[in-house]
C-alpha positions in Angstrom: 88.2 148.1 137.9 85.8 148.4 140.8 82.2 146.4 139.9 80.6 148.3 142.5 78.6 151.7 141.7 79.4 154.8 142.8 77.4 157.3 141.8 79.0 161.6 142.6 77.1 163.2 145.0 77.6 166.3 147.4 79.1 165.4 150.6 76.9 164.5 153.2 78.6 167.3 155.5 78.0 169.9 152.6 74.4 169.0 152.4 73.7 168.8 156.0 76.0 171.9 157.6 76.7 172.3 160.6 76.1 169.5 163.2 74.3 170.5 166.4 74.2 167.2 169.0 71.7 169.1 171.4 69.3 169.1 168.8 67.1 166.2 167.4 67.0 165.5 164.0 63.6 164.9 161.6 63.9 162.9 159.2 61.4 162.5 156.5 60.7 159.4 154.5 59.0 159.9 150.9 57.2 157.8 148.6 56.7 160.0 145.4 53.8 159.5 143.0 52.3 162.1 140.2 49.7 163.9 142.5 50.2 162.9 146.2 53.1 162.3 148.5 53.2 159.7 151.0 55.4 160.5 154.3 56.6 159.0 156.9 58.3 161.3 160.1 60.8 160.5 162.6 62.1 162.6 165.2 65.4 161.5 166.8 65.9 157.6 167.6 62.3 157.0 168.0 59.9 155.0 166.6 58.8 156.3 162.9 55.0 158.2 162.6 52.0 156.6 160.5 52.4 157.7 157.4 50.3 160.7 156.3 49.3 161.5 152.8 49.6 165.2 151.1 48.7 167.0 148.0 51.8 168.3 146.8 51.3 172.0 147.6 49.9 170.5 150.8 53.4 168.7 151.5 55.7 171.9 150.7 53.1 174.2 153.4 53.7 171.7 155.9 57.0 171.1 155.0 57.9 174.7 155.6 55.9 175.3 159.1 57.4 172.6 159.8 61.3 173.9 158.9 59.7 177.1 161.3 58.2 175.2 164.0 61.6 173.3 164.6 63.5 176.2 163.7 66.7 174.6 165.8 66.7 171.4 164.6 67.8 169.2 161.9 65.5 167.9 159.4 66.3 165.7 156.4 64.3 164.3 153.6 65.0 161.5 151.1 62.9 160.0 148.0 64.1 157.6 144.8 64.9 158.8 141.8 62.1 158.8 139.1 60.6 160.0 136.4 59.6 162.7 138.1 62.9 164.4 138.2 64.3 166.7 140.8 61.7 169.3 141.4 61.1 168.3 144.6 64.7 168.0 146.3 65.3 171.5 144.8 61.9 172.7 146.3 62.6 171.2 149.7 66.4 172.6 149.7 65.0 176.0 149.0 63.2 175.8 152.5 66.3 174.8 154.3 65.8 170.7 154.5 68.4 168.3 153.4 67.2 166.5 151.0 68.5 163.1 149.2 67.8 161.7 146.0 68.5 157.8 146.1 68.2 155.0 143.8 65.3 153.1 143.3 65.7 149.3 145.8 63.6 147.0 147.2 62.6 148.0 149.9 60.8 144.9 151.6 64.1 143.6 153.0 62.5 140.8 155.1 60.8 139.7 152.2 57.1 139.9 153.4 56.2 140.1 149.8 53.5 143.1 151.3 54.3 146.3 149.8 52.1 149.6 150.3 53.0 153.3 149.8 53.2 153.6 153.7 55.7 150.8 153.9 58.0 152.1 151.2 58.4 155.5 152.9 59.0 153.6 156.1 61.8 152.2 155.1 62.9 154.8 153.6 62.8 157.0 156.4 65.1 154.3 158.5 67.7 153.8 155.8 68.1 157.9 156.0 68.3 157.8 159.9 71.3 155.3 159.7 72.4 157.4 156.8 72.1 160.8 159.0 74.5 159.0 161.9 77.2 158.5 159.4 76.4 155.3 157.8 77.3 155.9 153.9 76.3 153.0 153.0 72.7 152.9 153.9 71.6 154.7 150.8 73.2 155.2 147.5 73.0 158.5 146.9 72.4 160.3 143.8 74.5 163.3 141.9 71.4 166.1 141.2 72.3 168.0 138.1 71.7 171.6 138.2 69.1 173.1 136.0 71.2 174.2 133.7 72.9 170.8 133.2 69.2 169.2 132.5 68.2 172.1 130.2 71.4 171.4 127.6 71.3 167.5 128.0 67.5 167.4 126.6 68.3 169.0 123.8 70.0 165.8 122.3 67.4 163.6 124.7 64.9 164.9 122.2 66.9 164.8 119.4 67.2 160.8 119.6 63.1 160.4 120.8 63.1 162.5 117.4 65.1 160.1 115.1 63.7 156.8 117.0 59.8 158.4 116.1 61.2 159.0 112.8 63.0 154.9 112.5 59.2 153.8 113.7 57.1 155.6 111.1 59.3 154.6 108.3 59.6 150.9 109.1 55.8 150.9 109.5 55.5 152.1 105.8 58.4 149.5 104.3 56.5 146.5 106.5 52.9 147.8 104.2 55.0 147.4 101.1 55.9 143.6 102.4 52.6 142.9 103.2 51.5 143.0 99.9 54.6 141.6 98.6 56.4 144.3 96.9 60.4 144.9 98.2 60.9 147.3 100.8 62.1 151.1 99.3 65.1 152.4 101.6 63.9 156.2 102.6 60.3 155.7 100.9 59.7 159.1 102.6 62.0 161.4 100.9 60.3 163.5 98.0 62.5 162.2 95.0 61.8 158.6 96.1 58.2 159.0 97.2 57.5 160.7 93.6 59.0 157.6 91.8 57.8 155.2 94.2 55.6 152.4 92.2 52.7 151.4 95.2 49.3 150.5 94.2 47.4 153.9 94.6 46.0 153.1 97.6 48.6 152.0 99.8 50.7 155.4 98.3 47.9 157.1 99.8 48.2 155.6 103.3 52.1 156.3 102.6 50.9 160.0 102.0 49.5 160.3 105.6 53.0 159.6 107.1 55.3 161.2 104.9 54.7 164.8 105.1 55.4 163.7 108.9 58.8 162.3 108.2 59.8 165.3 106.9 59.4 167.5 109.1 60.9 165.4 111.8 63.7 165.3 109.2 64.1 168.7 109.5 63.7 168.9 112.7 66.7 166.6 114.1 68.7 168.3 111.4 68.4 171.8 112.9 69.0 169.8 115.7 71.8 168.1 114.9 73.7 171.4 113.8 72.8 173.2 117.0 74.6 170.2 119.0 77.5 170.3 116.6 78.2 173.5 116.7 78.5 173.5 120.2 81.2 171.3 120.1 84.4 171.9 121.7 87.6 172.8 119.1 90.3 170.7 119.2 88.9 167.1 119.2 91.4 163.7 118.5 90.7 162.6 115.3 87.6 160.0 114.8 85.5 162.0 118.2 82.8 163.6 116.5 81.1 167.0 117.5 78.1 165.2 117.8 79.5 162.6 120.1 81.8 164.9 122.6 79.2 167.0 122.9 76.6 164.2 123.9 79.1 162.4 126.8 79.9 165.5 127.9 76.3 166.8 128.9 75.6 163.2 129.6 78.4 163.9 132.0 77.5 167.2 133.4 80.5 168.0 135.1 83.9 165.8 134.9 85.5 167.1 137.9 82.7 165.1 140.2 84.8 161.8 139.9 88.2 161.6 142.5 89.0 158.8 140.3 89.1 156.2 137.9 87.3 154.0 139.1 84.1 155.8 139.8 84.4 157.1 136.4 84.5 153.3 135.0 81.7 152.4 137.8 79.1 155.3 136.2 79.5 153.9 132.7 78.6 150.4 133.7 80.8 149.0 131.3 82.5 147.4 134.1 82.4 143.2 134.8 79.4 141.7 137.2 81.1 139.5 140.1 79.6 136.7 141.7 81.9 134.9 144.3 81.9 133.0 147.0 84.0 131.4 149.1 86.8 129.6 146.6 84.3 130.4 143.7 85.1 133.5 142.2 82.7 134.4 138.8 82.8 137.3 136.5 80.0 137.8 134.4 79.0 140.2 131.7 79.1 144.3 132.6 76.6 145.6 135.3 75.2 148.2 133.0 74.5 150.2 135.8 74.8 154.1 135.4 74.1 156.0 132.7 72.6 153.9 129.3 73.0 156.6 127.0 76.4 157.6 127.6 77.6 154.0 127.7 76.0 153.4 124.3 78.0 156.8 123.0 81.4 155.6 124.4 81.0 152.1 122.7 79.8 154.0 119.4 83.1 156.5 119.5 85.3 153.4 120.7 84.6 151.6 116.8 85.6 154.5 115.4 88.8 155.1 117.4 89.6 151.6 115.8 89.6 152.8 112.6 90.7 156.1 113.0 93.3 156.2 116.0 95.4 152.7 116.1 97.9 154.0 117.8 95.8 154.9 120.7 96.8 152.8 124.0 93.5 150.9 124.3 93.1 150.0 120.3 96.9 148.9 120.5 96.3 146.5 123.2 93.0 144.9 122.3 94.6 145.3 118.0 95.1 141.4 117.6 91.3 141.0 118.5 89.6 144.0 117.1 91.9 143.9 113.8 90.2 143.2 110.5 90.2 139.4 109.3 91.2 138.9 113.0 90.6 134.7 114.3 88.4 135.9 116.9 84.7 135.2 117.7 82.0 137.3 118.5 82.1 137.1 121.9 85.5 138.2 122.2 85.2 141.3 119.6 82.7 142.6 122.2 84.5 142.2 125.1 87.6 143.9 124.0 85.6 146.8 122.7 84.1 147.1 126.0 87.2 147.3 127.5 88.2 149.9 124.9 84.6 152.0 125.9 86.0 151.8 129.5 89.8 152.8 129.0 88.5 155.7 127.2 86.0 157.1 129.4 88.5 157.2 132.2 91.3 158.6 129.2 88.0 161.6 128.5 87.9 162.1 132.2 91.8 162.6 132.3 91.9 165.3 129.4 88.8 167.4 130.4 90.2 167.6 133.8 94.0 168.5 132.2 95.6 165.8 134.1 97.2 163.9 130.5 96.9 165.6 126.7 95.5 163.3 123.9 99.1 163.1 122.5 100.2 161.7 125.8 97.5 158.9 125.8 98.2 158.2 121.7 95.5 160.2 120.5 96.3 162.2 117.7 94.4 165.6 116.8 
């Protein structure tokens, strides 16, 4: 399995069209914060501009005289990835410049130890100009979902902030109860339980300011929950939950963006860390590089494809250690589940894209 991360994106001739060698290309390094822009310009091979600062409606007028005033040329943009999403590629694509999402690096490569706004998009801005002559490698590139895509996957996003708020409020009102010594009541919250709950009067009344809370988060991920479910594909392998398929595959987006295995394996991060050298050669734990959410889903699902599918390829190879009353420690129980998470990702990749069936791979329906 390849240890090194590959993340989809559009090709870079897609993105940039046609290539014109009379004219010079801009490109446009940008350091991204809530309410200002920090940009650094470069036109050609020459030397990189001082950075100038913009408002952000500021920065999309210039940016578009700009796209007029250089009407024949090339220009390019790039930023990291943040929590700021994607707004800004889309906005910048809309007026006709080629813009890169990338993931977040340092960025002081000699080590200075001096970092400013003006720096970062300096450096940015020369990483995309080797990028721009064909060096893939200058920049790792990131897949931009399409609105739609972000609009279904935050529907279960805030269904787990939902259930993690709810998880916090409860254990606040069980760690009140051991405070003042009493045992901890499971689901204090619910009404049957909260009505028979024996609390000194004034600690049920500090319980009282939470629960009405709890319930309607309650009710909330449950409505939820059934929207998710029922948007589940028909069909399934027995032990893949609606709720689960329907989380990796928005979590996913769109299967048909890997070419192969590997870069499938490489975006769950489930695959081994390398550190080698010479006649050394070290493999540590996974990289968990890629996408946290759906490598926690595929580890979830690979459990239950234990119990429920043995004669799946990846449960029969890894039985002796995953086996109930099996002589192995810890250690090794989570490694071969790992390696179960992984196989099966690339076996989910296979079957949405119709190159196996589950009953080909051992998965029974």
């Amino acid at each position: 399995m390849n240890n090194t991360i590959k993340v989809e994106s559009s090709s870079l001739e897609e993105t940039r069209g046609e290539f014109n060698p009379r004219a010079v290309a801009i490109k446009l390094g940008i350091d991204v914060h809530q309410e200002f822009y920090v940009v650094v310009v470069q036109e050609g091979g020459g030397n990189p501009k001082p950075a100038q600062r913009f408002q952000k409606k500021a920065f999309l007028s210039w940016a578009a005289r700009l796209r007029q005033q250089k009407s024949g040329a090339e220009i390019h943009a790039v930023y990291e990835a943040c929590g700021f999403g994607f707004g800004l590629q889309r906005q910048l694509m809309g007026l006709g410049i080629a813009c890169y999402v990338v993931c977040p690096q340092k960025l002081d490569e000699r080590n200075q130890r001096v970092k400013t706004d003006g720096r970062d998009a300096k450096a940015l801005c020369l990483k995309l100009d080797r990028l721009v002559e064909g060096n893939r490698e200058a920049l790792a590139v990131v897949r931009v979902p399409t609105p739609e895509e972000e609009q279904v996957r935050a529907i279960h996003r805030q269904r787990e902030q939902l259930v993690k708020a709810r998880k916090q409020l409860e254990a606040q009102g069980r760690s009140l109860m051991v405070n003042d010594g009493l045992e901890p009541v499971k689901s204090w919250w619910k009404r049957r339980t909260f009505a028979a709950l024996e609390v000194p009067e004034w600690m049920k009344e500090l319980l009282g300011n939470t629960q009405p809370i709890l319930l309607a988060l309650e009710e909330k991920i449950r409505a939820l929950s059934v929207q998710l479910q029922s948007a589940a594909a028909p069909g399934q392998p027995r032990g893949v939950g609606a709720m689960t398929s329907v989380v990796i595959d928005r979590e996913i987006g769109n299967w048909s963006r890997f070419n192969n295995r590997r870069q499938v394996g490489s975006y769950t991060g489930l695959c081994p860390g390398e550190y080698s050298s010479a006649k050394t050669r070290v493999q540590t734990c996974v990289t968990k590089h890629g996408n946290p959410r759906l490598r926690a889903a595929l580890v979830e699902l690979a459990w239950r494809l234990v119990r429920f599918q043995p004669e799946y390829k990846a449960v029969v190879k890894w039985r002796r250690v995953l086996a109930k009353g099996a002589l192995a420690t810890g250690a090794a129980r989570k490694k071969a589940i790992v390696a179960v998470a992984r196989q099966l990702a690339v076996d989910l990749w296979r079957i949405r894209t119709s190159r196996l069936s589950p009953e080909q791979l051992g998965l029974s329906i």
